[in-house]
N, C-alpha and C positions, 0 to 999 in steps of 0.2 A: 409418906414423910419425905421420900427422898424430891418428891414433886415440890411438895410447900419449900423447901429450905432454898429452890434453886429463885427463889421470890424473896430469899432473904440475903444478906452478904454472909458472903465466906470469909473467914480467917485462911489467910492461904501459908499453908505450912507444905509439910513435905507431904504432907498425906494428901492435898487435896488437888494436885497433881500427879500425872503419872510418873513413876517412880520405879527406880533400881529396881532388881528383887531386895528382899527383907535383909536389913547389915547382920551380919554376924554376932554376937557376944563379945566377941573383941576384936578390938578395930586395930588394923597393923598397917603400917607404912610400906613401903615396897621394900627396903630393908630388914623391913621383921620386925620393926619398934610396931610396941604396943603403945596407940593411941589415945588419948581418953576421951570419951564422948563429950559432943554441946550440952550442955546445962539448960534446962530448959529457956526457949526464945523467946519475949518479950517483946520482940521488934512489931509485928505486925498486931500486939496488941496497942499497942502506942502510937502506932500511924492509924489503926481504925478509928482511935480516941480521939485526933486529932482529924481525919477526916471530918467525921462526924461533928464536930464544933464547928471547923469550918461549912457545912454545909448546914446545918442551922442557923447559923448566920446569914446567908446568904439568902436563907427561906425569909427570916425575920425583914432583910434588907428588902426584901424584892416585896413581901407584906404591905410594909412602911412605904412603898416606893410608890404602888398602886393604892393605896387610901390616900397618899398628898394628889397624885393627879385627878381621883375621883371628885379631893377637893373642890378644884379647879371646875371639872366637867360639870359639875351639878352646881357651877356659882356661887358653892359658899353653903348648899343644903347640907353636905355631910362634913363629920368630923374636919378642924383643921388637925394636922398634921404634920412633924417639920420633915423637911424632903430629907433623907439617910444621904451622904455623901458615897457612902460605898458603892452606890451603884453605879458608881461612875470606874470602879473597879471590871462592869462588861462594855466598857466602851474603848478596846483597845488604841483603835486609830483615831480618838480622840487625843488616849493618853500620850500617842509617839507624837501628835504634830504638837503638841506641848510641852512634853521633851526637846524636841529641833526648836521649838519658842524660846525656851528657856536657855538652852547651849547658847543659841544666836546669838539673845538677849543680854542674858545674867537676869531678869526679870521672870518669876514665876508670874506665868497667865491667869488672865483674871477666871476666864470660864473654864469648868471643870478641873480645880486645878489638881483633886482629889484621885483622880484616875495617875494622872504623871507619878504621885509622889508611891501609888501602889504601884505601877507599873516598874518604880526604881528599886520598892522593896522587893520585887520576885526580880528581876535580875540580881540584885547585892544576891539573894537569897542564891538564886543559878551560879555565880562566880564564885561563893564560898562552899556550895553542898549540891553541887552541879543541878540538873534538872528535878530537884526536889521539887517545887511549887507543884508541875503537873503529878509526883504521886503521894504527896502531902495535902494538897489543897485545893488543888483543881476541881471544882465539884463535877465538871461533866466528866472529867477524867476519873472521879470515885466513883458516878454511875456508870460509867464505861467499864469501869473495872469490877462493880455487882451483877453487869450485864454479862461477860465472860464467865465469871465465876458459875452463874446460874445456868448458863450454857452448857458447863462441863460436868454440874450436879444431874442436870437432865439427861444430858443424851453422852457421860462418861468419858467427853472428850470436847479439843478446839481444835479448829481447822488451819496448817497453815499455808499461806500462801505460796506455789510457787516462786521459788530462786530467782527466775527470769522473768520473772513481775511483779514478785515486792521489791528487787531495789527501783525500779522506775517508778511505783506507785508510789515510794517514799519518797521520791524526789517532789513531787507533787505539792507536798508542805513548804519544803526551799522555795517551790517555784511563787508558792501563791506570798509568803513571808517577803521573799524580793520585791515583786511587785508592789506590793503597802510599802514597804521601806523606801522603795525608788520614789514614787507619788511623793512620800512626805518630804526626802530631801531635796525634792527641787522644787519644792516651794518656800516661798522667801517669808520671814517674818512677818510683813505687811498682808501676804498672802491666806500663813493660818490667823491673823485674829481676825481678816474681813469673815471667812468660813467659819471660824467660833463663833463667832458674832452675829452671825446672818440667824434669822428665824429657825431655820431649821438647825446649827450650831448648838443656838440656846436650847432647844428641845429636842437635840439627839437622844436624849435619854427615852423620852416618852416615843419617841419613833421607832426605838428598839422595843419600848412594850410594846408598842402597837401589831410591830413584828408579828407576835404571838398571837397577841389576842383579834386581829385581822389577818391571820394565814389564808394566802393560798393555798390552793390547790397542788402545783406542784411543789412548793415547801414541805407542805405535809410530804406528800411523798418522800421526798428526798431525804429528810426527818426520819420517818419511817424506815427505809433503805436502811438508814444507817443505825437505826436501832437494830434490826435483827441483824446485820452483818457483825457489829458488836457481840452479840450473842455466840455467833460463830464463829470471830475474827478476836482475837485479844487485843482490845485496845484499837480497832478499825481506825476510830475516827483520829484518835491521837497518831496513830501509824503513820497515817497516811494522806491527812489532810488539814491538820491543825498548823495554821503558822504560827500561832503564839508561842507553843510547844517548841516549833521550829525552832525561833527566834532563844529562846530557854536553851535548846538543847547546845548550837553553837555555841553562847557566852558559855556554859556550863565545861565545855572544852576547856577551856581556862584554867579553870578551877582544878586546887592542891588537893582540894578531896577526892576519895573513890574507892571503888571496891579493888581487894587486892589476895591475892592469892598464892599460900604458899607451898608450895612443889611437893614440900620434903613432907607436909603433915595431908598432902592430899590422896585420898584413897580411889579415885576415879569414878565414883560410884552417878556420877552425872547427876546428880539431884538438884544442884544450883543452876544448870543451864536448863532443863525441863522446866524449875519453878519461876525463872524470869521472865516477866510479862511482855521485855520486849525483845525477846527469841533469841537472846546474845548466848554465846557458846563460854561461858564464866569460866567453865571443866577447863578450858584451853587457853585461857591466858592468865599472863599473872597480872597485872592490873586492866580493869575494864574502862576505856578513853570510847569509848562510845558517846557518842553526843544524844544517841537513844536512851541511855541509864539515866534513869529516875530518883536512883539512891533509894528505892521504895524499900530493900534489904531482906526480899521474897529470898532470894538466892542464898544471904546468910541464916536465914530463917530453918530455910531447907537441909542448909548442912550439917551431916548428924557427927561432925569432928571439930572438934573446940580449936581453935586458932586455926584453920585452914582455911577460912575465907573469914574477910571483915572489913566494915568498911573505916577507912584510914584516913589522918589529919597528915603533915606535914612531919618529916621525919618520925614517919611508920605507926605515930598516936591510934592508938583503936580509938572511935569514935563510938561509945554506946548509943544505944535507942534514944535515950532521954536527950543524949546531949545531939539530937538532929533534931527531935521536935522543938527544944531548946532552942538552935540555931532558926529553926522558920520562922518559931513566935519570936522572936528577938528582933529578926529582920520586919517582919509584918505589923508588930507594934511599936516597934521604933520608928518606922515612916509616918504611921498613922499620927503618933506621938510628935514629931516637928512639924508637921501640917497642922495638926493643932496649935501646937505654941507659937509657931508664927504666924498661926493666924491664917494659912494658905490651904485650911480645909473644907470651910463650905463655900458654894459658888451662890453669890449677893447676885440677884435677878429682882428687880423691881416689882411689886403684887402687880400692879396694873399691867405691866409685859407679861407676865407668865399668865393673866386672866384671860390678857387676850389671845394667845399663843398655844393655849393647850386645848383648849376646846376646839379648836380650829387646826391642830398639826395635823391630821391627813392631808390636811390642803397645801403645806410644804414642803416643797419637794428638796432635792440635791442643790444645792446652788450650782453647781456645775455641768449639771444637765441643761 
C-alpha cells in the first residue's frame, strides 16, 4: 500500500512530513497560556481542488490543440477542430514580447494575443497573493510536487541540498529569467511583430508540440534527470531552474499578502518549516518575504495552534482557503474574460497560411539563426 499511494498525490498535512514528537493534550505559550488547537485544515484540500481543474484543463487544451494540427497534417482527412487559445498560455516568451508590444504600442498584438493577457493574469495574481500561480496552478509545478510527495511515501524522506549549493543553484532561475527579459527588451516594436509574423512566429505553438512529440535524445535525458531529482529534491525544477517561477516569485515581493506569524501563540514545535515545500525556516520569522513562498499554505496546514500562523491581507486580515482560490480564479478569469470581450482572444491566421505552414513546420527554423 505504502508503494501504490507514492503513485498517487498526497495531501500534505502535518503528518505527511517529518514532524515534532506527538503535541501534548494541551497546548501552552511560553508563558503558561493554555492554547487552543487549529480546527481541522481545509487549505490543502482547496488547493488540490483547484490544482486538479487546472491541470485538466490544460489536458483538455493540449487534447484540442493536437487534433486542430492533426487537422492540418492529414489536409482536412480528420476532424476539423477550433484551435484552444490557452495554449498560448505555454508559450512564455511569446507572451513577454507582446507584453513589451503592447507597453511600446498601446496596441494589443495581432498574434498570439492569448498568451500576453494570461501572462498579466498570473503576475496581477503574483502582486496580489504573491507567487500563488506556481502552487495553485502550475501544472508541472503540481507534478513536481506528486513527484516529492511520492518520494517521501517511498523511501520516508527528501533530500536537501547543501547551504553552499542551493543558494547558487537557485541563482540559476534569476540568471536564465534575466536573460529572456534582456532579449525582449531590446527589441524594438518593429522587431517582435517581424518575429511574430515570420513562419515560425505563426506556428510557435506547433513547434512547441513538436518539441515533444520529436524529442531528442538528449531532451529526454535532461527530462528524465529532472524527473527523479524531483523525486528526491522538493520542487528541483521550480528550485532551481524555472524563470517563469523566477519572474512570479520577484513581482510577488510586492505583494501585501503573506504568511505571518505570531510569537506569543507560537509553541516552537517547527512543523511549519519542515512542511514548507520551499525549505523557508517559517518557525523564525514573523512574516515570510521570501520570493520563494508560494502561498501554497502547507506550513498553515501543519500548524496544530489556531492563530499562530496565517496567511494575511492588508492590516493583519486572515485570508481563508477559499478566499486564495477565489483570488486566483478571479485573476485567471477575469483576463481570460477581457480578451474575450474585446475581442483580443483568438489569433485570426488565414486556412490557406496555417495549411501551408503546419505540415511543413520542422522545416522552420528560428528566424534568428
Amino acid at each position: 500500500m505504502r508503494f501504490l499511494r507514492a503513485f498517487f498525490p498526497v495531501t500534505v498535512t502535518s503528518s505527511t512530513v517529518p514532524s515534532a514528537p506527538d503535541m501534548p493534550l494541551t497546548l501552552r505559550a511560553r508563558d503558561g497560556r493554555v492554547l487552543a488547537r487549529r480546527h481541522d485544515d481545509r487549505s490543502q484540500a482547496v488547493r488540490r481542488s483547484v490544482q486538479w481543474a487546472f491541470l485538466l484543463l490544460n489536458l483538455f487544451i493540449g487534447w484540442r490543440f493536437y487534433l486542430w494540427v492533426r487537422h492540418y497534417e492529414t489536409f482536412g482527412l480528420s476532424a476539423p477542430v477550433t484551435r484552444p487559445p490557452g495554449v498560448e498560455g505555454w508559450l512564455p516568451i511569446a507572451a513577454l514580447m507582446n507584453l513589451k508590444f503592447f507597453v511600446t504600442t498601446g496596441t494589443v498584438p495581432e498574434m498570439h494575443p492569448a498568451g500576453m493577457f494570461l501572462l498579466l493574469a498570473f503576475l496581477g495574481m503574483s502582486l496580489a497573493l504573491r507567487k500563488s500561480f506556481c502552487s495553485w496552478l502550475c501544472p508541472i509545478g503540481t507534478v513536481s510536487e506528486w513527484l516529492w510527495q511520492g518520494g517521501h511515501e517511498m523511501f520516508g524522506r527528501t533530500w536537501r541540498v547543501p547551504r553552499w549549493l542551493d543558494i547558487p543553484l537557485r541563482s540559476l532561475k534569476y540568471i536564465l529569467m534575466g536573460l529572456f527579459v534582456y532579449v525582449v527588451a531590446i527589441m524594438s516594436a518593429d522587431e517582435i511583430r517581424a518575429f511574430l509574423m515570420s513562419p515560425y512566429g505563426v506556428i510557435a505553438d506547433v513547434k512547441m508540440l513538436n518539441f515533444f512529440r520529436e524529442m531528442g535524445q538528449t531532451a529526454a535525458i535532461v527530462i528524465a534527470v529532472l524527473v527523479v531529482l524531483s523525486v528526491f529534491i522538493k520542487n528541483a525544477w521550480c528550485r532551481y531552474l524555472c524563470p517563469y517561477g523566477a519572474l512570479m516569485g520577484l513581482v510577488g515581493m510586492l505583494s501585501p499578502t503573506g504568511i505571518r506569524r505570531t510569537p506569543e501563540a507560537c509553541i516552537d514545535c517547527n512543523k511549519c518549516a519542515q512542511a514548507c515545500p520551499s525549505l523557508l525556516p517559517v518557525d523564525t520569522l514573523l512574516r515570510v518575504r521570501s520570493a520563494e513562498c508560494t502561498t501554497c499554505l502547507s506550513c498553515v496546514a501543519a500548524c496544530p495552534v489556531a492563530d499562530a500562523l496565517a496567511c494575511t491581507a492588508p492590516r493583519r486580515r486572515v485570508l481563508a482557503p477559499w478566499m486564495v482560490a477565489a483570488g486566483v480564479a478571479l485573476f485567471f478569469m477575469g483576463a481570460v474574460g477581457v480578451a474575450r470581450v474585446t475581442g483580443h482572444w483568438h489569433t485570426v491566421v488565414p486556412e490557406a497560411v496555417l495549411q501551408e505552414l503546419i505540415p511543413n513546420s520542422s522545416g522552420y527554423g528560428h528566424p534568428g539563426r
